[in-house]
C-alpha angles and dihedrals in degrees: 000000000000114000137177112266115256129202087259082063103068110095093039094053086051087052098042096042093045086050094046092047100039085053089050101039102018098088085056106043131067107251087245099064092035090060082048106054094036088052092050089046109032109042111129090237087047080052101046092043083051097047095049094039106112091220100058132056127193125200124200127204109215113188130218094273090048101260120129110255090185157308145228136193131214108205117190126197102048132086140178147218103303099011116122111259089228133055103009135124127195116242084215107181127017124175135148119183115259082245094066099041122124086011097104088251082119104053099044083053087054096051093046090047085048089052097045090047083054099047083054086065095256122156095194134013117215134187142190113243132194115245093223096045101103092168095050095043094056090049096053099049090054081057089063090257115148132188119257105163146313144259142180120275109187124207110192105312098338111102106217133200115233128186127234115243121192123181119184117226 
């Protein structure tokens, strides 16, 4: 079941969101600029404000035995190198537990993103990945994402390179 994020939702969605990032980035990251980045994202009052802000959605995954199998945001307003100026809308934020991967429980999250960005009256979704993930960026292109451009993503200290996703809706 994949529902929109509530108030009561905060501090496990910090939780949730800090471990699903740590398990993706942390390998390749010192542990430094990895607290850092986790402390400045995945606060509960991060979290709340984020929840309750008008220009971001967040969708939870709840599996059959009531966990969280992951959770994605849309985050209008902002844009990137290579993104249409009208009518797009950031997939911000997209992570499924390692439990739930290759069990369509992805997928599933990213048509229902693509919908509510939709319903939001956007004509493309676009996302920030990272260079190095091999994984994500192959995802991501059997989901009719293409890349348009890069920016800096920055962990801690460390200044990334993401690319730059579209997908036309």
């Amino acid at each position: 079941m994949i529902r929109n994020a509530t108030d009561a939702d905060a501090t496990q969605l910090a939780e949730f969101g800090a471990r699903t990032f740590f398990e993706s980035f942390a390998a390749d990251n010192t542990p430094e600029d990895m607290q850092s980045h986790l402390d400045s994202a995945f606060s509960a009052q991060k979290q709340l404000a984020e929840i309750r802000d008008p220009d971001i959605e967040t969708l939870i995954v709840v599996s059959p035995d009531g966990s969280w199998a992951g959770f994605a945001q849309l985050r209008a307003g902002k844009r990137s190198a290579g993104v249409p100026e009208q009518g797009s809308i950031e997939l911000w934020r997209f992570y499924v537990d390692k439990a739930w991967h290759g069990q369509g429980v992805a997928a599933n999250l990213m048509e229902t993103a693509k919908h509510r960005a939709r319903r939001r009256g956007a004509t493309s979704v676009w996302l920030g990945v990272w260079q190095r993930n091999a994984r994500a960026q192959a995802f991501y292109r059997k989901h009719g994402f293409g890349k348009v451009g890069s920016q800096v993503f920055v962990v801690g200290s460390d200044p990334q390179t993401d690319d730059v996703l579209l997908c036309p809706l």
